[in-house]
N, C-alpha and C positions, 0 to 999 in steps of 0.2 A: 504494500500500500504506500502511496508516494504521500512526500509531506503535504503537497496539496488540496492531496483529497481527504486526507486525516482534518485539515481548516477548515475543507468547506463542509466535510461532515460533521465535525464538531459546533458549527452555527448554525448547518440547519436542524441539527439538532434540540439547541437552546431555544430556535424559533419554536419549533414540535410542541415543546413543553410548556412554552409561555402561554402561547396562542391556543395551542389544541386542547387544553383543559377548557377553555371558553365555549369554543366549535363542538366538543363534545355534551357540553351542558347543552345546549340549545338543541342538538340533535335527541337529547334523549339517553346520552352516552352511550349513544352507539357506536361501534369502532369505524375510523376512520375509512372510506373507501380508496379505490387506488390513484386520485387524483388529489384527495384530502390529505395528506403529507405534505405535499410541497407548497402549498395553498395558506400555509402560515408565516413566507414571506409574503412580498410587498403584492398585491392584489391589482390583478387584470384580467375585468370582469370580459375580457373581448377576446381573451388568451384562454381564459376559463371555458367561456363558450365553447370553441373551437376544441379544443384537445378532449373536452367531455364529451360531444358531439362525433371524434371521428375514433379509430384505432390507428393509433403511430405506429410505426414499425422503421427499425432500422435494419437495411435489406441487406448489410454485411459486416459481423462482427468478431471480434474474437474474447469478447469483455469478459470478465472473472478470471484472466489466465486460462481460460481453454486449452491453449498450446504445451505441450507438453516440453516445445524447445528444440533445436534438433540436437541437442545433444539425447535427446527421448526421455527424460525426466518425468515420469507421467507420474511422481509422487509429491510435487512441488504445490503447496499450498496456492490456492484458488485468494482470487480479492473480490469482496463485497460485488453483487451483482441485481440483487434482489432491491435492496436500499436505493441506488443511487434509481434504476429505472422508474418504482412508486415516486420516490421524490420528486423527478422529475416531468414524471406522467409519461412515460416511455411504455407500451403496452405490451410490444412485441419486436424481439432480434433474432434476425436468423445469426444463429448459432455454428459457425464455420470452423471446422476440423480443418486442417491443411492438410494435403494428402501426401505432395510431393517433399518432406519438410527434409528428410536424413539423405536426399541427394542434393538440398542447394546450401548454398552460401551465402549471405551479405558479404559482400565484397569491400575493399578500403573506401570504393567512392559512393556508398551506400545502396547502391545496389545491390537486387538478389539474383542470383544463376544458377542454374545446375553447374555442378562442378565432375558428376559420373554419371554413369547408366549404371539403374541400379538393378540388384542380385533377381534372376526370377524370384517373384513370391515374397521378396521383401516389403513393396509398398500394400500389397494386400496387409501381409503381418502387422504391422504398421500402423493403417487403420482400425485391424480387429483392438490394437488398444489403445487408438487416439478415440474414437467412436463411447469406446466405458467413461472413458476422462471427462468427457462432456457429458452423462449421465450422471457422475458422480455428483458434477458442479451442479446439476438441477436439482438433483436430491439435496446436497447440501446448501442453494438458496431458497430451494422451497419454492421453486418452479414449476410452470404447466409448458409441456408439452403441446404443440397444434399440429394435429395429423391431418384435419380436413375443414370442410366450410364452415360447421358449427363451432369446432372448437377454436377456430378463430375470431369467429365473429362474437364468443363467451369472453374472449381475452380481455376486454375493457370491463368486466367485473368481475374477472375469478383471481385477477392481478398478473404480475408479471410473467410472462412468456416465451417461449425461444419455439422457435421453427428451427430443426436440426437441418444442418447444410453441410455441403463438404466444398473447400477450394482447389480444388482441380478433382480429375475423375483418375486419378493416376492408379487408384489399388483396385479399377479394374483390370487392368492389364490383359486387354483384347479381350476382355467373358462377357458375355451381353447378360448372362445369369444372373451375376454378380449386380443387377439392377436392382435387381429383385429383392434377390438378397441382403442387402442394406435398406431398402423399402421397407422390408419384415423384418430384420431384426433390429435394425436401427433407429426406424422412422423416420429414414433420410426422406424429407420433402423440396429440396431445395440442392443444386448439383451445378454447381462452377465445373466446364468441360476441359477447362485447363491452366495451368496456374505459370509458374516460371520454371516448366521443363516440356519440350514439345515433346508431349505424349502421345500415344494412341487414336486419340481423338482428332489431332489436329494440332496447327501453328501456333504459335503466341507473337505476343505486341513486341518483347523484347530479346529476339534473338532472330537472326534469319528462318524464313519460313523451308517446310520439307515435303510438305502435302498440296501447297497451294492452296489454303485455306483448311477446310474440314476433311478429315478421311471419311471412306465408307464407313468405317466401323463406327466414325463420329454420328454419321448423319441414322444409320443402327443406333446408337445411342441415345440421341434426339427422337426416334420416332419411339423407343422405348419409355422413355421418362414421358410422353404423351398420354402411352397409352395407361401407366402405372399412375399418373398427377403426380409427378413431379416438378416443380417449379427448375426449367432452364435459363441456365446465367451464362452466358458468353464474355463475362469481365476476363482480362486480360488474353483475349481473341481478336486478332487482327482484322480489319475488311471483308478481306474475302471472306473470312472464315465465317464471319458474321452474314453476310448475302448469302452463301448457302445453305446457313443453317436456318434463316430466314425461306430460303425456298423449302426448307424441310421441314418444321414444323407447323403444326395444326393450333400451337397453343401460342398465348405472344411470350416474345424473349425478355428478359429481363437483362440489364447490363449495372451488377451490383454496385460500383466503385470505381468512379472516375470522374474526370471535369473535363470541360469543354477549351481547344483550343483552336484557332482559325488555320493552323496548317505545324499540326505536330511532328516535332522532330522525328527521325528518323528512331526507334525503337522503344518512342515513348511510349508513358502509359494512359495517356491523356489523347482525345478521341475528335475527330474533325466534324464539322456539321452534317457532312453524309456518314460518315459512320451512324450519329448518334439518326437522324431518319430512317436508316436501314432499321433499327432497333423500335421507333415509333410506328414503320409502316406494318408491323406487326400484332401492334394494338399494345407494344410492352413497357417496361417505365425504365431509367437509368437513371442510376440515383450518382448523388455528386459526393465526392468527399473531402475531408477536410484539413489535406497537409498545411500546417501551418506556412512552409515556404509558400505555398500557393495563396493560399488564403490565412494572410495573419491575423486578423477579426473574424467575429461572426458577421460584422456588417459587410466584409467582404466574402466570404462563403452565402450569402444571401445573395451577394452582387452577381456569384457566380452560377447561381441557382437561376435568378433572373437572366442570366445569357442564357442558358441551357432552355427554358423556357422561350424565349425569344426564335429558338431554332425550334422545335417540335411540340412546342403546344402543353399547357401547364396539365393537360392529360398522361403525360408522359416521363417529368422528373419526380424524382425522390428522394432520399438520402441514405446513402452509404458510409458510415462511418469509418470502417474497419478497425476498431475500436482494438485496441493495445495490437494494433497490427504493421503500424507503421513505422519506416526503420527512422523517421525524426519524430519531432514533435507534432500536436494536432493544436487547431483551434477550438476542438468539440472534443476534449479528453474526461467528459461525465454525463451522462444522462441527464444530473442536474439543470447543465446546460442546456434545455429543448424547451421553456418556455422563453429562456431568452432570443433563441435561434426563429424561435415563432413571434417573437416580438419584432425580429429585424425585416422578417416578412412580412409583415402589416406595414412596417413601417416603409418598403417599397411600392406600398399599395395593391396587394395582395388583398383578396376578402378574404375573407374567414375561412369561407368553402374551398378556396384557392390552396390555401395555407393548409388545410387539414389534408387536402389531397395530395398535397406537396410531403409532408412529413407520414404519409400513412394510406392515403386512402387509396394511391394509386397501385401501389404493391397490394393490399388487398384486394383490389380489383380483378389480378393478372395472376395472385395465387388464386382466387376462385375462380378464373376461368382456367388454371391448368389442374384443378382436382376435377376426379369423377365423381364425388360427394361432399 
């Protein structure tokens, strides 16, 4: 737990106590619901509205130390996860295992790459216990898993949430079964097709491509997670790969984690105004996220929200955090942080409705049209 979130928990805590003895008499002391936590700082009945009205979702995270590290650590204490999203009013994070973690590297210029090809049957291995690690942390914050339409649409009163996900598809290693099988024993809902190693599936943003976009076995992949609702994320998938997985699915794509730029460098991770329409003509959302070098405020990750909307239509963004995923700092490193981040969206003249589909409604939209119930 870092010293800064130990300060801002410790004040919204003092708030809790002050305040919520009051709010509790007038209810009847009734216990507090999942918006009535952070509701004891400074009041914004227009921020209230909004967040109680829609379910938020952050559509790519790695929050409570999920990661087991690639040193494979999967015994390394979890950080508060449960707390900061009630406070916050955060309803629901897909919950992102990294698949390819024990073949890359951050590099000196912070950068990640595969560094080998790894062992048959090692990345499967791999998952079978990065997949328990993220179960352990739900049990231990006292989280609801979301398998399908209802249990999603429960999430804004059963409390905090996670849609289990994985970032990249690497511990299939060519099994089309293997769909399934993390479907059923996992409750993988949610399937990043490739992360920073060009897998099976297909190329990435930051290394030369090998397939020219998606393989067969990708576009197998794709029509699988169709037919099983699986939620499809093409984050860190180049163009093409993205156009033909666009011609391949029946459901819309999701593009968890990224921001918009007018003609991104050469193996960046940041995405040109046709990419991000290849990803909208699909009916799907792409959510933006929040490296501080990019965006040092939240008034400038709003600013950049607003670009991304200006190119595809405020039907279409989101927000990706990648939440303890990124190799610097973030501008949005707490949950806490989302009614101010919803604050900076009114404040560019966002309505309400705008703003709640921006932070949530859009990703639920595009997870219930990729489940079958």
């Amino acid at each position: 737990m870092t010293e800064r979130w130990k300060e801002r928990a410790a004040v919204a805590q003092r708030r809790r106590f002050l305040v919520g003895a009051g709010l509790l008499g007038l209810a009847g002391c009734s216990p507090p619901g999942p918006l009535r936590t952070w509701l004891a700082g400074p009041r914004d009945a227009q921020v209230d509205a909004m967040l109680s009205s829609h379910i938020s979702v952050d559509m790519h995270s790695h929050a409570g130390r999920v990661l087991a590290g690639r040193s494979g650590d999967f015994s390394r204490s979890f950080e508060p996860l449960h707390d900061p999203m009630a406070m916050g009013g955060m309803n629901v994070i897909c919950l992102a295992v990294v698949a390819d973690s024990p073949v890359t590297r951050v590099l000196p210029n912070r950068t990640i790459s595969a560094v080998r090809s790894p062992e048959p049957g090692e990345l499967y291995e791999w998952a079978l216990r990065a997949f328990p690690r993220a179960f352990a942390l739900v049990d231990q914050e006292r989280l609801n898993i979301v398998v399908d339409r209802a249990s999603l649409a429960a999430a804004s009163t059963n409390g905090p949430s996670v849609i289990i996900a994985s970032e990249g598809a690497d511990f299939l290693e060519g099994r089309i079964e293997r769909v399934d099988e993390f479907y059923e024993r996992f409750s993988l809902r949610h399937l990043q097709m490739t992360h920073y190693r060009v897998n099976e599936l297909g190329d990435i943003q930051t290394a030369p491509g090998v397939y020219g976009g998606v393989s067969a076995f990708g576009e197998e992949v794709i029509r699988r997670c169709n037919q099983r609702g699986i939620v499809v994320d093409v984050a860190h998938a180049p163009l093409d790969f993205v156009k033909r997985a666009a011609d391949t699915t029946t459901r819309p794509l999701v593009l968890s984690h990224t921001s918009l730029a007018a003609q991104p460098r050469e193996f960046s991770r940041l995405i040109s105004p046709d990419h991000a329409r290849a990803i909208a003509a699909t009916g799907g959302v792409i959510g933006v996220w929040p490296p501080a070098a990019r965006f040092p405020t939240l008034g400038a990750l709003a600013g950049g929200i607003a670009d991304l909307v200006d190119v595809v239509g405020v039907a279409h963004v989101g927000i990706g955090t990648d939440m303890l995923g990124l190799t610097g700092p973030s501008v949005f490193d707490s949950y806490t942080l989302l009614p101010d981040l919803a604050r900076e969206l009114l404040a560019r003249g966002f309505s309400t409705e705008e703003t709640g589909l921006i932070l949530g409604g859009n990703y639920v939209r595009v997870f219930n049209a990729s489940m079958l119930a």
